[in-house]
MARVEX-492276 format. One line per 8 residues: for each residue z, x, y of N, C-alpha, C. Coordinates in nm, 4 decimals, padded with zeros to 6 digits. Example, Ala and Ser with C-alpha at 12.3 -4.5 7.8 and 13.67 -1.06 7.14 Angstrom:
2
00.7800 01.3190 -00.5690 00.7800 01.2300 -00.4500 00.7800 01.3200 -00.3300  00.7080 01.2850 -00.2250 00.7140 01.3670 -00.1060 00.7870 01.2900 00.0030
REM end
This chain:
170
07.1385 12.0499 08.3941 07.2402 12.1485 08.3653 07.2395 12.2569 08.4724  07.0784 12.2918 08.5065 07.1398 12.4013 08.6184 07.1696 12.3476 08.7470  07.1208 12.2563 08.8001 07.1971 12.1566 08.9189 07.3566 12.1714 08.9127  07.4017 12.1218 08.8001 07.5426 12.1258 08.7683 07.5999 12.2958 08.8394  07.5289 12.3712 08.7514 07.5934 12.5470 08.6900 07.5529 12.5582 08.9054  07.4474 12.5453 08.9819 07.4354 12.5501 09.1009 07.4783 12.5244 09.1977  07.5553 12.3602 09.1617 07.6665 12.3188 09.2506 07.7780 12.3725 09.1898  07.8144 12.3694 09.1133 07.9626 12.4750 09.0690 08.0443 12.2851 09.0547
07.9777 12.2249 08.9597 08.0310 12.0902 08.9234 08.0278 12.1231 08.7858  08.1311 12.2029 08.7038 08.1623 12.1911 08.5706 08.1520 12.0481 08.5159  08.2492 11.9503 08.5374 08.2261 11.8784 08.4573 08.0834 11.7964 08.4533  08.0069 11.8297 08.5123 07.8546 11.7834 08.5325 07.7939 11.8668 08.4257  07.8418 11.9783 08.3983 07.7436 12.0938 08.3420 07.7764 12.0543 08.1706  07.9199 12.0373 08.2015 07.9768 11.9909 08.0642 07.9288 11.8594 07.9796  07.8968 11.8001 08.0756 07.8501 11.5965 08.0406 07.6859 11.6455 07.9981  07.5872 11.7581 08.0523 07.4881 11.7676 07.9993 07.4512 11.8247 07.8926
07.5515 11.9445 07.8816 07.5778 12.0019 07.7526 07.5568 11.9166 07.6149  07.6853 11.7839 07.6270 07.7209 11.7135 07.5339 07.5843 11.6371 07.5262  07.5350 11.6187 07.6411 07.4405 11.4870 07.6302 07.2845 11.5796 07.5315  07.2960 11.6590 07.5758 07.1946 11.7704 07.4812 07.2172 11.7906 07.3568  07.3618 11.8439 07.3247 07.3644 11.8637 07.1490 07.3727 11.7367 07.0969  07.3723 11.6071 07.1502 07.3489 11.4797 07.0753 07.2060 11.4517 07.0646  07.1242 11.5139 07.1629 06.9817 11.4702 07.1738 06.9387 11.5525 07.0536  06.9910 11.6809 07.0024 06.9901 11.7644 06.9153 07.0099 11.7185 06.7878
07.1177 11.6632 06.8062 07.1780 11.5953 06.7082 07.0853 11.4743 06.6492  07.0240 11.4046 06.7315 06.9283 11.3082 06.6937 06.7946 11.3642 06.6448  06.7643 11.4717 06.6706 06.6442 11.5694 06.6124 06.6167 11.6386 06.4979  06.7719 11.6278 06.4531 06.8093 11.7050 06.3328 06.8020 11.8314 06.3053  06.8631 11.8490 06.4243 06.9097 12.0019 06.4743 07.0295 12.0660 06.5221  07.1225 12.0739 06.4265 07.2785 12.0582 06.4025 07.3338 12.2257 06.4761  07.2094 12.2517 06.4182 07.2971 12.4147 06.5254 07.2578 12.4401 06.6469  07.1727 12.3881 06.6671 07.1101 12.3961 06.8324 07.2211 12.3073 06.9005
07.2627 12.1784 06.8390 07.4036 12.0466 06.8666 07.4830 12.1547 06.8615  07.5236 12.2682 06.8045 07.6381 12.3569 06.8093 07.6329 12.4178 06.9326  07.5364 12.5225 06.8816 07.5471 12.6030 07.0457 07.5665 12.5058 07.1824  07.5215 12.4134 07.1900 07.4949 12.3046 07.3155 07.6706 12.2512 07.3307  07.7085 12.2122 07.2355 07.8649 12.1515 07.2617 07.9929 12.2296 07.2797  07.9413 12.3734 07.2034 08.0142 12.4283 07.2125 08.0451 12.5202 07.3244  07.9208 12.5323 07.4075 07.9065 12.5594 07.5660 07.9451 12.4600 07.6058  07.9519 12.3411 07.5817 08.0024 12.2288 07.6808 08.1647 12.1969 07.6664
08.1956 12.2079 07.5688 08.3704 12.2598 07.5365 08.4221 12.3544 07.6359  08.3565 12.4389 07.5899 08.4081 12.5719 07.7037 08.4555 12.5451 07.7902  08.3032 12.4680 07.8844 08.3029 12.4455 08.0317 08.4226 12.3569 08.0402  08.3805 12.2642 07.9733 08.4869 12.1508 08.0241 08.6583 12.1530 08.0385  08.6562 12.2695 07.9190 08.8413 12.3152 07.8851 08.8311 12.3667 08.0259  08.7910 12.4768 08.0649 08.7934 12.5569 08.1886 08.8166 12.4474 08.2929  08.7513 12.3860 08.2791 08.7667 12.2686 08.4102 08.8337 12.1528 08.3796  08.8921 12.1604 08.2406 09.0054 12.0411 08.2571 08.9747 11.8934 08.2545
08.8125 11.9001 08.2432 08.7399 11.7590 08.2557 08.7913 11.7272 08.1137  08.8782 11.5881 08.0979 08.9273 11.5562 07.9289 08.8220 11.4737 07.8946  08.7190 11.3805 07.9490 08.6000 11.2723 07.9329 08.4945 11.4009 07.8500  08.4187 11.4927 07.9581 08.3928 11.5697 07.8407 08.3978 11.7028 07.7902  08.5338 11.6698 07.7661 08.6213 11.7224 07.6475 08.6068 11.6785 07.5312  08.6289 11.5346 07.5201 08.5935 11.4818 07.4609 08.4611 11.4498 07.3828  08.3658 11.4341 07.4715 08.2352 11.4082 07.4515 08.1507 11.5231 07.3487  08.1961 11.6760 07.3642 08.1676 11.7761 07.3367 08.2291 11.7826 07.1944
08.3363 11.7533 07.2102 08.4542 11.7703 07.0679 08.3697 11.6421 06.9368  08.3458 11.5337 07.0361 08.2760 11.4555 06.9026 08.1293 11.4543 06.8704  08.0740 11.5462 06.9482 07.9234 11.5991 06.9219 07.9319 11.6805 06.8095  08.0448 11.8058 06.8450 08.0662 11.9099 06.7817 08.1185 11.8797 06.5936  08.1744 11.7060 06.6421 08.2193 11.6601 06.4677 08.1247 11.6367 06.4218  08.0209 11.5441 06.4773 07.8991 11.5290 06.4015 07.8135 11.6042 06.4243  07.8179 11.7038 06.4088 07.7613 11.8057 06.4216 07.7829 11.9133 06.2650  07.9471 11.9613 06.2845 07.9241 11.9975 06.1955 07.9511 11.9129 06.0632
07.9893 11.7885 06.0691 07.9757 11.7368 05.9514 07.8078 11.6814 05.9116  07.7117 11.7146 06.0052 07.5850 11.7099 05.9542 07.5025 11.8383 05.8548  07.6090 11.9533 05.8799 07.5525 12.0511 05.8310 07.6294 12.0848 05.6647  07.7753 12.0088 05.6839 07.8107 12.0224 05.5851 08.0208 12.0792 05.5943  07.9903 12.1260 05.7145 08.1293 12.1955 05.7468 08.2553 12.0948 05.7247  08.3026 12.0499 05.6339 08.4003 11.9540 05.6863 08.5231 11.9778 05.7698  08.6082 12.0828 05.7037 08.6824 12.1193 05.7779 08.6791 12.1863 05.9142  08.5879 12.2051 05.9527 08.5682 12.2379 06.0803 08.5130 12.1012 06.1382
08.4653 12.0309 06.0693 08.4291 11.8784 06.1658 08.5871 11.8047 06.2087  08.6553 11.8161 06.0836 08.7709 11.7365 06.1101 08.8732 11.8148 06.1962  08.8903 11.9242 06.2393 08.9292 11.9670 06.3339 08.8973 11.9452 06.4856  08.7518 11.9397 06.4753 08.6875 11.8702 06.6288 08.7148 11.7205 06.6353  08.7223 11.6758 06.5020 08.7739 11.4958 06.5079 08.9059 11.5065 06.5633  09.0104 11.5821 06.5197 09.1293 11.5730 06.5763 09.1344 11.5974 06.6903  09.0693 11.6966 06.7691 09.0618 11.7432 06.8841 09.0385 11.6126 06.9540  08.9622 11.5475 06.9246 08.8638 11.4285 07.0334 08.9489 11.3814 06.9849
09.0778 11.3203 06.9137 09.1681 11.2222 06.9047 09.2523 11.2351 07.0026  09.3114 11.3499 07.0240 09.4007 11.4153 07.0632 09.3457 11.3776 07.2822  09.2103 11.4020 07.2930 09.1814 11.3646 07.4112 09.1638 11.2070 07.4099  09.1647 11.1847 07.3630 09.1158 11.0237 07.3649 09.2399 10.9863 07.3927  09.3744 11.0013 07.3205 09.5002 10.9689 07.3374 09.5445 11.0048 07.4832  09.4790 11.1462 07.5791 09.5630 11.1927 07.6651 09.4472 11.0728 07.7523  09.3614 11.0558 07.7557 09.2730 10.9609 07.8642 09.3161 10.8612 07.8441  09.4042 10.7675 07.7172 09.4590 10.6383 07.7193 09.5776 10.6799 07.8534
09.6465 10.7704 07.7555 09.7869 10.7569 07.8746 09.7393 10.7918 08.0099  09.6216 10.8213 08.0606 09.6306 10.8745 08.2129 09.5911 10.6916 08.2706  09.5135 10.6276 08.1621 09.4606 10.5415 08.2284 09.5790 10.3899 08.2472  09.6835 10.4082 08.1209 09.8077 10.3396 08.1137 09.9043 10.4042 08.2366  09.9143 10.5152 08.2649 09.9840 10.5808 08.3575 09.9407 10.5288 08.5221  09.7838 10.5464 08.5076 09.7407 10.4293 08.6556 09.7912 10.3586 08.6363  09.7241 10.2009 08.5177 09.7694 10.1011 08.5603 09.9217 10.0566 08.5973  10.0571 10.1431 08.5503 10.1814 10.1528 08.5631 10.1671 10.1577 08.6924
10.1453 10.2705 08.7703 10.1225 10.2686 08.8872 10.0707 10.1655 08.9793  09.9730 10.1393 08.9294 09.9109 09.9995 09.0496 10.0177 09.8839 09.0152  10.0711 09.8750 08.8837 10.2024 09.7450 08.8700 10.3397 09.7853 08.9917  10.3179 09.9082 08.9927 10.4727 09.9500 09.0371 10.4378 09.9219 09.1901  10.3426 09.9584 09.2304 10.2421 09.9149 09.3785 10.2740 09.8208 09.4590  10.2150 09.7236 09.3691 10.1952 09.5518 09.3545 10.3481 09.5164 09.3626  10.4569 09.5387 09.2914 10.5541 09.4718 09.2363 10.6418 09.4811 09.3977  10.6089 09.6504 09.4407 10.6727 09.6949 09.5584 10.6360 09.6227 09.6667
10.5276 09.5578 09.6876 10.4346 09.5059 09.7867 10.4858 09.3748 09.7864  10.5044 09.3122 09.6971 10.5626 09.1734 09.6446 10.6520 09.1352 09.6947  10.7750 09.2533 09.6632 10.9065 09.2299 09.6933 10.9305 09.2649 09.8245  10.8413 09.3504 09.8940 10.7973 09.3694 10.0855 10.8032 09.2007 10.1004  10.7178 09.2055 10.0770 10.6360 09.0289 10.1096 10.7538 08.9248 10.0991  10.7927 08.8898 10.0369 10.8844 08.8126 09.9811 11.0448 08.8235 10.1110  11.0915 08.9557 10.1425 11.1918 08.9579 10.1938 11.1534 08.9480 10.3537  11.0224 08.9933 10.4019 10.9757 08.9331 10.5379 10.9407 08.7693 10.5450
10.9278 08.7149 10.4237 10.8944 08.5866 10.4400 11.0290 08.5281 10.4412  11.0992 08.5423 10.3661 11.3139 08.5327 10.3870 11.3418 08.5481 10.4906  11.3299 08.6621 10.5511 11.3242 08.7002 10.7187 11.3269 08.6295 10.7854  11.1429 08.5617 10.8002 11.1327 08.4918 10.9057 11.1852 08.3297 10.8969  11.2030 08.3070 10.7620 11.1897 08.1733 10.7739 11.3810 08.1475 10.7990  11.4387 08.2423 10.7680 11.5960 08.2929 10.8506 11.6244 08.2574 11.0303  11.5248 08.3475 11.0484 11.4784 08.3045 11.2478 11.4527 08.1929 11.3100  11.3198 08.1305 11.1917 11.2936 08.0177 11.2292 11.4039 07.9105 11.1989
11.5114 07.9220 11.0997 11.5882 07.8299 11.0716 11.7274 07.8509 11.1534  11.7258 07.9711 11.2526 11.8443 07.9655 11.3852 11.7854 07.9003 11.4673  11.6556 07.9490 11.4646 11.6024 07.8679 11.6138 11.6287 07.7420 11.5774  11.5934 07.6318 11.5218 11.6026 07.5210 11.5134 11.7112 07.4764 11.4827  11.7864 07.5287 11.4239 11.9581 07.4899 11.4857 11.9993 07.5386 11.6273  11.9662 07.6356 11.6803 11.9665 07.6125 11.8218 11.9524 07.5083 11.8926  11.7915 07.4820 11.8874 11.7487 07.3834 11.9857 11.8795 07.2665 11.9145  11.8823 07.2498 11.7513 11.9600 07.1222 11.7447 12.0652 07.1134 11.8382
12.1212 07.1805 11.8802 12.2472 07.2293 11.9051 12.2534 07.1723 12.0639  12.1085 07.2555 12.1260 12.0846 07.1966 12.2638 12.0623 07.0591 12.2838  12.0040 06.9944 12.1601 11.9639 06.8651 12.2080 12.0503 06.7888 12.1920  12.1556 06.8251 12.1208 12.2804 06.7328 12.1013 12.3490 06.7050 12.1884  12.3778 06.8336 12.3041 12.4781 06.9106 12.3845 12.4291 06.7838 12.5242  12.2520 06.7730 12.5396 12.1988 06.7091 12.6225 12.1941 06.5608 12.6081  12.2149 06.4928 12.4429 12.2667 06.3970 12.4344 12.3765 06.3214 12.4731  12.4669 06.4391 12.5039 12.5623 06.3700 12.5323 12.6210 06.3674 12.6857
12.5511 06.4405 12.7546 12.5653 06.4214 12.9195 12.3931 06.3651 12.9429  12.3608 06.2819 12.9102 12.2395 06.2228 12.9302 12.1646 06.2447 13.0865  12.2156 06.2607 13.2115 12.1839 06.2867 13.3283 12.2793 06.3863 13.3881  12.3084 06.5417 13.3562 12.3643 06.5953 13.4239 12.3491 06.6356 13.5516  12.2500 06.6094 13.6365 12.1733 06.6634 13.7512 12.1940 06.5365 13.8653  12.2409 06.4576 13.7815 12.2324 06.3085 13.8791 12.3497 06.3401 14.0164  12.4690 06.4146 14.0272 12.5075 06.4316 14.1639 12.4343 06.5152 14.2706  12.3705 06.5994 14.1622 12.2791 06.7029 14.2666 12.1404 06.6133 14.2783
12.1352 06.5343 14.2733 12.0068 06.4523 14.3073 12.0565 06.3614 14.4261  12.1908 06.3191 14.4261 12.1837 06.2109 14.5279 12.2272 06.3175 14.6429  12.2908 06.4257 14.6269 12.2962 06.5353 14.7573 12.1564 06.5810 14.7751  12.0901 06.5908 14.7026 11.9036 06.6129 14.7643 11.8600 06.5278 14.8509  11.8467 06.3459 14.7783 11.8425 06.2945 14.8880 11.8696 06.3026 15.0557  11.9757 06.2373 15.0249 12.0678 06.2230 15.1493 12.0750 06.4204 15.2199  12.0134 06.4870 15.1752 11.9730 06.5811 15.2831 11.8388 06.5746 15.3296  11.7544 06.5651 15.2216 11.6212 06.5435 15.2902 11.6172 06.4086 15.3844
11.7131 06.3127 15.3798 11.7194 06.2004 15.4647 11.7432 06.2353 15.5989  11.8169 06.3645 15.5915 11.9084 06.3930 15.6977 11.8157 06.4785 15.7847  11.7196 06.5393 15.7346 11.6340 06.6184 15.7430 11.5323 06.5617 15.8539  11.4742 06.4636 15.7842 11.3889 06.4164 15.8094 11.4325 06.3567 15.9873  11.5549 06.3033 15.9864 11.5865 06.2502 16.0657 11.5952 06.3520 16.1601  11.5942 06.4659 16.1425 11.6108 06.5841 16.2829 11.5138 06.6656 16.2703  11.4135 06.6070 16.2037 11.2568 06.6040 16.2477 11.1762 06.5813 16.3150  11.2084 06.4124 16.2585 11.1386 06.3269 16.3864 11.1447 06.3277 16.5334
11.0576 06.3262 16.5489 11.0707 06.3590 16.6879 11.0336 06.2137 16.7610  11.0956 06.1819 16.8969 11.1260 06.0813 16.9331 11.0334 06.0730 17.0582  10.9545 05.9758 17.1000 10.8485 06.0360 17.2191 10.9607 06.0266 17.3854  10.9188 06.1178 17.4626 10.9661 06.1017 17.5466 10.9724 05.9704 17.6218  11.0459 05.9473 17.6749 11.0324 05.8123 17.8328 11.0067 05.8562 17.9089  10.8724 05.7421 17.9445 10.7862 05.8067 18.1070 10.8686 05.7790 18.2017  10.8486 05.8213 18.3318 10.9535 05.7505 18.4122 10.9007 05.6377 18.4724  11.0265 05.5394 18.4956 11.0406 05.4200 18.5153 10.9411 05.3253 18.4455
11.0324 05.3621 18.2842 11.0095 05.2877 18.2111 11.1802 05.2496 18.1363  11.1788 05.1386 18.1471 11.3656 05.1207 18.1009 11.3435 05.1595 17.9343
REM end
């Protein structure tokens, strides 16, 4: 508890509180469980911690319904209902959240995979498109091949070089 009160970690100070007036509580020592929870209430309202808020509020029921108080027990019962209900909805309120997350992430996923498989399905009507186009002039290059030749023929021929004639040699 003073670790807690030292670091200035209420809800630490509050969780030992509770964890004390139950140890109290198991001792059979219902007002010492008072003073203890009811410092730990405090703390915890102040700090907004609803876990123990809670924890304190149902020490504080069996507490005073050990001494006899009912109506003051069933007021701390309501209290700890009342938190128990707000810690369902925070924890229904996450999981909403991580669905809404997920669902968003999903539907990311889903429209890049549409995307690509969009791209990939031009490209390949492309190429179809090319290979058809090349089907049907099966050798377009074939005039510019026989003008390659017949230049490198031509080439060659004003290359070669021819050896001179010695003289008087016919």
């Amino acid at each position: 508890m003073s670790i807690g009160r030292e670091l200035k970690d209420a809800p630490t100070e509050a969780a030992t509180l509770a964890i004390l007036g139950r140890v109290a509580l198991d001792s059979r020592k219902a007002q010492e469980a008072i003073t203890h929870c009811t410092n730990g209430l405090r703390v915890a309202t102040d700090a907004a911690a609803l876990t123990e808020r809670g924890d304190n509020c149902q020490c504080l029921y069996l507490a005073h319904k050990a001494i006899g108080d009912g109506m003051t027990a069933v007021r701390y019962l309501e209290e700890y209902q009342v938190v128990q209900d707000s810690l369902e909805n925070e924890k229904n309120a996450r999981e909403l959240t991580a669905r809404d997350l997920l669902y968003t992430f999903g539907k990311e996923q889903l429209a890049d995979s549409l995307r690509y498989a969009g791209e990939r399905l031009q490209l390949e009507s492309e190429r179809t498109i090319e290979s058809m186009r090349a089907d049907q002039n099966p050798q377009p290059c074939l005039g510019h091949r026989r003008w390659g030749v017949a230049a490198a023929r031509g080439c060659r021929s004003l290359v070669h070089i021819r050896p001179e004639k010695k003289a008087g040699t016919p």
